[in-house]
C-alpha positions as CSV (number, residue, x, y, z in Angstrom):
1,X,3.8,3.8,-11.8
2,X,4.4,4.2,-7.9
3,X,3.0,1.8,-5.6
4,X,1.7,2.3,-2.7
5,X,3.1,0.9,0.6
6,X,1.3,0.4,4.0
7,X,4.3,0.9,6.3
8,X,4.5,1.3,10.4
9,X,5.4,4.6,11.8
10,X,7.6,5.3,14.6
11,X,4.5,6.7,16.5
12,X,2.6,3.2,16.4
13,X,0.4,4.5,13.6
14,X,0.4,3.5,10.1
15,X,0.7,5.2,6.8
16,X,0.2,5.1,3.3
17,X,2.9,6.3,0.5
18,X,3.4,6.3,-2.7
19,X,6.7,5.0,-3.9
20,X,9.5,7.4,-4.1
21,X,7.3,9.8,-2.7
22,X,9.0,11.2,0.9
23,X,5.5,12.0,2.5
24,X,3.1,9.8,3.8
25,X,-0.1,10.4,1.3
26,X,-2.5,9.6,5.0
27,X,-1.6,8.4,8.1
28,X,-3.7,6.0,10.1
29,X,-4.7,4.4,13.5
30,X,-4.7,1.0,12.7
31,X,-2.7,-1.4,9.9
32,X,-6.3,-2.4,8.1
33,X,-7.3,1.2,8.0
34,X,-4.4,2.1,6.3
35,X,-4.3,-0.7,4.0
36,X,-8.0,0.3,2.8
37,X,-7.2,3.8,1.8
38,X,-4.2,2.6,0.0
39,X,-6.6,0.1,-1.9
40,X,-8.6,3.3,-3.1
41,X,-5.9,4.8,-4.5
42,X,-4.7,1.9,-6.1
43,X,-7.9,1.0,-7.6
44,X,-8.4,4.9,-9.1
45,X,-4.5,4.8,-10.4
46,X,-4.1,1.3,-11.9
47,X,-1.4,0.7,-9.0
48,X,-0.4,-2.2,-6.6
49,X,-0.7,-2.2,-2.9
50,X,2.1,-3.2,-1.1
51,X,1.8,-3.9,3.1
52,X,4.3,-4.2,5.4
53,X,4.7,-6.0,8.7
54,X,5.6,-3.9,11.7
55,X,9.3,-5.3,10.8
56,X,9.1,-3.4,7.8
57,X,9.3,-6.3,5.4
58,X,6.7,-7.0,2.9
59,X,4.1,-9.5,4.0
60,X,1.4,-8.9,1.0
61,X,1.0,-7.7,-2.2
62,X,-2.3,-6.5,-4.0
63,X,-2.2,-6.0,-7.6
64,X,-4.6,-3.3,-9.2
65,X,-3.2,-2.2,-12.7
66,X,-3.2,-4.2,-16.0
67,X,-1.6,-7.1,-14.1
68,X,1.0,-8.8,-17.1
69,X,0.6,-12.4,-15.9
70,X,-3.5,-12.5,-15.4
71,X,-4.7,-15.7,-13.6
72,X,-6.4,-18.5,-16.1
73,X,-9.9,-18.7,-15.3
């Protein structure tokens, strides 16, 4: 299963890929557009979303598969 990462580009725009993948799967203006088109595809694939900070390191998670610890409602 490849997550998907929201991740700065070197241009000041933001982008969406899928783990392992070496092209961006879209490339946006802003950090919440990107983070909403990586939601989409998560949400069709049973992936997680996983955003980065403009240092590159992971800030947030988003879980949209079969999640193995669910939270007890």
């Amino acid at each position: 299963m490849a997550d998907q990462h929201v991740t700065p580009r070197k241009d000041g725009g933001w982008q969406v890929k899928g783990a392992g993948n070496s092209k961006a799967t879209s490339i946006h203006d802003t950090q919440k557009e990107a983070i909403d088109a990586a939601k989409k595809i998560a949400k069709n694939q049973g992936q997680e979303v996983v955003i980065h900070g403009k240092n590159g390191q992971i800030r947030a998670k988003d879980s949209y598969g079969n999640d193995p610890y669910p939270p007890k409602g």
